[in-house]
VOBA-1610 file (N, C-alpha, C; in pm, whole numbers, padded with zeros to 5 digits, always signed):
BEGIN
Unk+03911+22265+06804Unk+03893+22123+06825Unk+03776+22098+06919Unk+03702+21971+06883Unk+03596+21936+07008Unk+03625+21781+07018Unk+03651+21815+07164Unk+03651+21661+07204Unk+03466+21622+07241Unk+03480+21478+07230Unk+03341+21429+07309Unk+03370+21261+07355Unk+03290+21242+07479Unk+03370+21149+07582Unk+03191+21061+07594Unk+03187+20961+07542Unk+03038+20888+07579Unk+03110+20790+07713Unk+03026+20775+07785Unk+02956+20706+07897Unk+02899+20628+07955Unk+02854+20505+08013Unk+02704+20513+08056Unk+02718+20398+08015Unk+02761+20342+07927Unk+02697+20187+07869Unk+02738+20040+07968Unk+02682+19950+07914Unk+02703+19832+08014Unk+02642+19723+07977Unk+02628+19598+08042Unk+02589+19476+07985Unk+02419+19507+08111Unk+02285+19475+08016Unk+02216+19508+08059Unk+02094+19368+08041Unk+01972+19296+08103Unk+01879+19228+08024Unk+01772+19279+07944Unk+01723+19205+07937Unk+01634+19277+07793Unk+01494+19339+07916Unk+01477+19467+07853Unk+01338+19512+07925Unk+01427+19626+08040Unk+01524+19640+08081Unk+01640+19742+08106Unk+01647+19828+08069Unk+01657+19934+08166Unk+01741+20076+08087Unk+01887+20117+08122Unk+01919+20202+08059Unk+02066+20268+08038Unk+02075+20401+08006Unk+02119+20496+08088Unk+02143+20643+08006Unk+02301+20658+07993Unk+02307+20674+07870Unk+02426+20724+07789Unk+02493+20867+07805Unk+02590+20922+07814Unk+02614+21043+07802Unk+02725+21088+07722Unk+02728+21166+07688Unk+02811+21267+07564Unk+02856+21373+07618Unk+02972+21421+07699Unk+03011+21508+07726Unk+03129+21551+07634Unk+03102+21698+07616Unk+03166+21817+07522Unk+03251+21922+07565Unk+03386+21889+07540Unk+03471+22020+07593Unk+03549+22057+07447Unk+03589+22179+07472Unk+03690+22238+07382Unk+03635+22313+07284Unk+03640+22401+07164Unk+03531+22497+07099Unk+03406+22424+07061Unk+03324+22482+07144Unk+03208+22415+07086Unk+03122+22590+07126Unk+02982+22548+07020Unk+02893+22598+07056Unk+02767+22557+07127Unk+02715+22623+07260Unk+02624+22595+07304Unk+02527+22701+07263Unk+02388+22612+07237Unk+02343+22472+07271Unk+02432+22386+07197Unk+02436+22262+07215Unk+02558+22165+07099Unk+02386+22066+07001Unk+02478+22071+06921Unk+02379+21962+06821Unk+02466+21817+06837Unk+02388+21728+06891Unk+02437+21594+06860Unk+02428+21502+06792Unk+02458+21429+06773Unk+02400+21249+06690Unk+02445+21127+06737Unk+02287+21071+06745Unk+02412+20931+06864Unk+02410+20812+06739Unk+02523+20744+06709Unk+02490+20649+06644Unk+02548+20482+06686Unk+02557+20364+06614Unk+02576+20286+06707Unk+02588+20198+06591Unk+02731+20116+06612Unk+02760+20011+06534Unk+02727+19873+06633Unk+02665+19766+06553Unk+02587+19669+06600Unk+02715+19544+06562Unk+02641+19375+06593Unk+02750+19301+06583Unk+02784+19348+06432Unk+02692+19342+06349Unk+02734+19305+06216Unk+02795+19446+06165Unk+02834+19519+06258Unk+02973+19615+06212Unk+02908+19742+06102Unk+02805+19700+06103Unk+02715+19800+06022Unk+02670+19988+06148Unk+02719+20087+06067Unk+02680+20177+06139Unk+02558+20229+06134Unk+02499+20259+06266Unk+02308+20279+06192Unk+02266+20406+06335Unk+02214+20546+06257Unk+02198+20641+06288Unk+02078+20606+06397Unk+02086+20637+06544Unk+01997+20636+06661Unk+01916+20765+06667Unk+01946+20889+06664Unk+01885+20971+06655Unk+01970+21103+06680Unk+01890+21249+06731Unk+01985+21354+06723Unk+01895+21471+06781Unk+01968+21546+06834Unk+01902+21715+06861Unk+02011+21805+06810Unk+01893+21895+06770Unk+01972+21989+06709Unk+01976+22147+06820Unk+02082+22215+06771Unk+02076+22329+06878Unk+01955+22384+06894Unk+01820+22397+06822Unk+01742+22455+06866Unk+01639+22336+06943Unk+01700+22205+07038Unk+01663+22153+07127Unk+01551+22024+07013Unk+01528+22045+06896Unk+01436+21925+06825Unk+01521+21838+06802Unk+01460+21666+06844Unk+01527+21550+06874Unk+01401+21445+06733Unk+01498+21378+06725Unk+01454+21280+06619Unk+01509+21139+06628Unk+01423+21080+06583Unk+01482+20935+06624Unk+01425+20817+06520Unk+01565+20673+06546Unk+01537+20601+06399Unk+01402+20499+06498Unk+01338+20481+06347Unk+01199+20445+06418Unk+01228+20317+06520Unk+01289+20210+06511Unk+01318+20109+06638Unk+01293+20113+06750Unk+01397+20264+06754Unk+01376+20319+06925Unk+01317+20413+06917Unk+01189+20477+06818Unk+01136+20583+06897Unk+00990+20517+06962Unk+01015+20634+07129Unk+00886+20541+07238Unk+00970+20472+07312Unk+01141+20494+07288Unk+01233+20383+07376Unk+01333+20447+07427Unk+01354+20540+07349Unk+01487+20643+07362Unk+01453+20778+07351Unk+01507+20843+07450Unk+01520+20983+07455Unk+01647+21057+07458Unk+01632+21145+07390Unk+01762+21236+07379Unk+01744+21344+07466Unk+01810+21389+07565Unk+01824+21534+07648Unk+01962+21617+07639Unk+01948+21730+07654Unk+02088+21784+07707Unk+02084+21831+07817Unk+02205+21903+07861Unk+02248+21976+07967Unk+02294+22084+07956Unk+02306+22180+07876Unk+02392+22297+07859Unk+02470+22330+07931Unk+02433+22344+08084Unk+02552+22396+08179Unk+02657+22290+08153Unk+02673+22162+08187Unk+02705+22054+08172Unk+02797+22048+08030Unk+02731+22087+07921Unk+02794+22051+07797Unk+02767+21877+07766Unk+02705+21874+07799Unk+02665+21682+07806Unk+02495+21632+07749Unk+02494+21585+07667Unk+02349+21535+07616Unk+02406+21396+07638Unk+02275+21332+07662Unk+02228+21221+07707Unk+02090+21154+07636Unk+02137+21024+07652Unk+02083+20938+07554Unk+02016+20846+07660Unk+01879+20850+07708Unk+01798+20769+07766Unk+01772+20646+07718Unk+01809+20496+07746Unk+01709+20416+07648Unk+01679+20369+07759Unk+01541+20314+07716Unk+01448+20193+07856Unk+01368+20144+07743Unk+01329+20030+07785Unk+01321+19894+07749Unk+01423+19820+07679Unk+01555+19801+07662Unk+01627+19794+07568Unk+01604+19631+07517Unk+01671+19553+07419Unk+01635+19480+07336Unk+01788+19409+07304Unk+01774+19276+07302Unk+01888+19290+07223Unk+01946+19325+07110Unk+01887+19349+07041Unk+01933+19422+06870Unk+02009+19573+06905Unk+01970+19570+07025Unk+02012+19744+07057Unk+02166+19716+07106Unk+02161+19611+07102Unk+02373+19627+07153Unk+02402+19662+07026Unk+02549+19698+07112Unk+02666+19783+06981Unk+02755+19853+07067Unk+02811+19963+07001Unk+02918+20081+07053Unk+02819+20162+07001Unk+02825+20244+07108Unk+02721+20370+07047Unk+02825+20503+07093Unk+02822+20580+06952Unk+02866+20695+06906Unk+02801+20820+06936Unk+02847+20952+06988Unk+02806+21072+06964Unk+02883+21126+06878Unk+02804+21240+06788Unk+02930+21326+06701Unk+02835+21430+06670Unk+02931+21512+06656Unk+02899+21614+06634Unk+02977+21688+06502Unk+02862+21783+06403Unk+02909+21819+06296Unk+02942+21965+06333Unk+03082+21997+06237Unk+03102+22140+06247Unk+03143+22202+06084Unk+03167+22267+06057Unk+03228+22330+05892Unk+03349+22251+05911Unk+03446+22198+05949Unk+03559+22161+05971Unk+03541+21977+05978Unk+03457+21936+05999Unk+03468+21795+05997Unk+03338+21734+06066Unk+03365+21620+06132Unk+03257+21529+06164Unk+03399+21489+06339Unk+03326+21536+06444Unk+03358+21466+06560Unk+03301+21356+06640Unk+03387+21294+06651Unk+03339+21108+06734Unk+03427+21116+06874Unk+03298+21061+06902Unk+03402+21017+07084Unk+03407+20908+07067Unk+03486+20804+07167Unk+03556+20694+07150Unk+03457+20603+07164Unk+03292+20558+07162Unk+03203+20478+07215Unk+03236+20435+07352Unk+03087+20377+07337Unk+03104+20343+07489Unk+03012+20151+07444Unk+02975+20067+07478Unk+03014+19943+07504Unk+02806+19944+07523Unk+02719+19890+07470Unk+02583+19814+07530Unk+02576+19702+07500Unk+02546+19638+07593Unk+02505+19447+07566Unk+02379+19438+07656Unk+02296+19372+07568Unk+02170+19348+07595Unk+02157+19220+07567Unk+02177+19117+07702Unk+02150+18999+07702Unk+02140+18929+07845Unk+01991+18847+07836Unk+01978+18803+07956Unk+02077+18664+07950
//
Protein backbone atom coordinates (compact mmCIF):
# COMPACT_ATOMS: atom_id res chain seq x y z
CA UNK A 1 0.00 0.00 0.00
CA UNK A 2 1.08 3.78 -0.49
CA UNK A 3 -0.37 6.31 1.29
CA UNK A 4 0.14 10.10 0.09
CA UNK A 5 -0.88 13.17 2.31
CA UNK A 6 -0.90 16.78 0.12
CA UNK A 7 -0.42 19.98 2.02
CA UNK A 8 0.27 23.44 1.62
CA UNK A 9 -2.81 24.88 0.01
CA UNK A 10 -4.77 28.00 1.05
CA UNK A 11 -6.81 30.97 0.00
CA UNK A 12 -4.18 33.12 -1.74
CA UNK A 13 -4.44 36.74 -4.23
CA UNK A 14 -3.69 36.66 -7.53
CA UNK A 15 0.20 37.24 -8.28
CA UNK A 16 0.91 34.84 -4.90
CA UNK A 17 2.66 31.87 -4.31
CA UNK A 18 2.01 28.53 -2.59
CA UNK A 19 4.13 25.35 -2.23
CA UNK A 20 2.22 22.23 -2.13
CA UNK A 21 3.51 19.04 -0.74
CA UNK A 22 3.01 15.31 -1.29
CA UNK A 23 4.30 13.30 1.30
CA UNK A 24 4.78 9.34 0.79
CA UNK A 25 4.82 6.60 3.32
CA UNK A 26 4.28 2.90 3.11
CA UNK A 27 5.84 0.64 0.00
CA UNK A 28 7.01 2.90 -2.15
CA UNK A 29 9.96 3.21 -4.29
CA UNK A 30 12.47 5.84 -4.04
CA UNK A 31 13.03 8.07 -6.10
CA UNK A 32 8.91 8.25 -6.20
CA UNK A 33 7.29 9.34 -9.55
CA UNK A 34 4.51 11.77 -9.01
CA UNK A 35 1.52 13.58 -10.68
CA UNK A 36 -0.09 16.55 -9.36
CA UNK A 37 -3.46 17.07 -10.68
CA UNK A 38 -6.28 19.43 -9.77
CA UNK A 39 -10.00 19.54 -10.06
CA UNK A 40 -11.21 23.17 -10.75
CA UNK A 41 -14.82 24.78 -9.98
CA UNK A 42 -16.24 23.12 -12.94
CA UNK A 43 -15.37 19.64 -11.37
CA UNK A 44 -13.40 18.87 -14.40
CA UNK A 45 -10.02 16.97 -13.58
CA UNK A 46 -6.98 18.53 -15.46
CA UNK A 47 -3.38 17.05 -15.28
CA UNK A 48 -0.73 19.92 -13.63
CA UNK A 49 2.28 18.17 -14.27
CA UNK A 50 4.74 15.27 -12.99
CA UNK A 51 8.36 13.85 -12.30
CA UNK A 52 9.30 10.84 -12.96
CA UNK A 53 11.85 8.70 -10.88
CA UNK A 54 14.58 9.57 -13.02
CA UNK A 55 13.95 13.32 -11.58
CA UNK A 56 12.32 14.75 -15.43
CA UNK A 57 9.33 17.10 -14.61
CA UNK A 58 6.75 18.18 -17.14
CA UNK A 59 4.13 20.46 -17.05
CA UNK A 60 0.51 21.45 -18.57
CA UNK A 61 1.36 24.46 -20.59
CA UNK A 62 -0.80 27.18 -18.23
CA UNK A 63 1.58 26.74 -15.57
CA UNK A 64 4.70 26.07 -17.20
CA UNK A 65 7.22 29.32 -16.12
CA UNK A 66 4.72 29.17 -12.93
CA UNK A 67 5.11 25.91 -11.36
CA UNK A 68 7.74 23.79 -10.31
CA UNK A 69 7.88 20.36 -9.31
CA UNK A 70 10.79 19.21 -6.72
CA UNK A 71 11.35 16.30 -4.53
CA UNK A 72 12.92 15.30 -1.43
CA UNK A 73 13.97 11.77 -1.27
CA UNK A 74 15.12 11.71 2.26
CA UNK A 75 11.78 13.23 3.05
CA UNK A 76 9.69 11.02 0.68
CA UNK A 77 7.81 14.33 -0.18
CA UNK A 78 7.73 16.19 -3.69
CA UNK A 79 6.54 19.46 -3.84
CA UNK A 80 4.69 21.51 -6.04
CA UNK A 81 5.96 25.23 -6.23
CA UNK A 82 3.44 27.62 -7.82
CA UNK A 83 4.17 31.57 -7.91
CA UNK A 84 2.30 33.85 -9.63
CA UNK A 85 -0.89 32.04 -9.16
CA UNK A 86 -4.15 33.10 -11.02
CA UNK A 87 -7.41 32.52 -10.39
CA UNK A 88 -8.18 29.71 -12.81
CA UNK A 89 -5.54 27.91 -10.75
CA UNK A 90 -7.99 27.21 -7.79
CA UNK A 91 -9.23 23.73 -7.24
CA UNK A 92 -8.21 20.61 -5.00
CA UNK A 93 -5.07 19.64 -6.19
CA UNK A 94 -4.15 15.93 -6.27
CA UNK A 95 -0.87 13.89 -6.06
CA UNK A 96 -0.84 10.22 -7.26
CA UNK A 97 1.12 8.06 -7.87
CA UNK A 98 1.11 5.01 -10.38
CA UNK A 99 2.13 1.49 -9.45
CA UNK A 100 1.30 -2.18 -11.36
CA UNK A 101 -1.43 -2.44 -8.73
CA UNK A 102 -3.44 0.74 -9.22
CA UNK A 103 -3.45 4.52 -9.32
CA UNK A 104 -2.82 6.26 -5.63
CA UNK A 105 -4.55 9.67 -4.51
CA UNK A 106 -4.09 11.60 -1.43
CA UNK A 107 -6.99 13.32 -0.05
CA UNK A 108 -6.29 17.05 -1.83
CA UNK A 109 -5.56 19.81 -0.35
CA UNK A 110 -7.85 23.15 -0.94
CA UNK A 111 -6.25 26.52 -3.47
CA UNK A 112 -8.30 29.67 -3.80
CA UNK A 113 -7.01 32.32 -5.71
CA UNK A 114 -8.95 35.36 -5.11
CA UNK A 115 -8.33 38.85 -4.27
Amino acid sequence: QVQLRESGGGLVQPGESLRLACAASGVITIPLSVAWYRRGVDKTREWVGGITTGGTTDYEDSVKGRFTISRDNAKNTIYLQMNNLKPEDTGVYYCGHTRDDGVYWGQGTQVTVSS
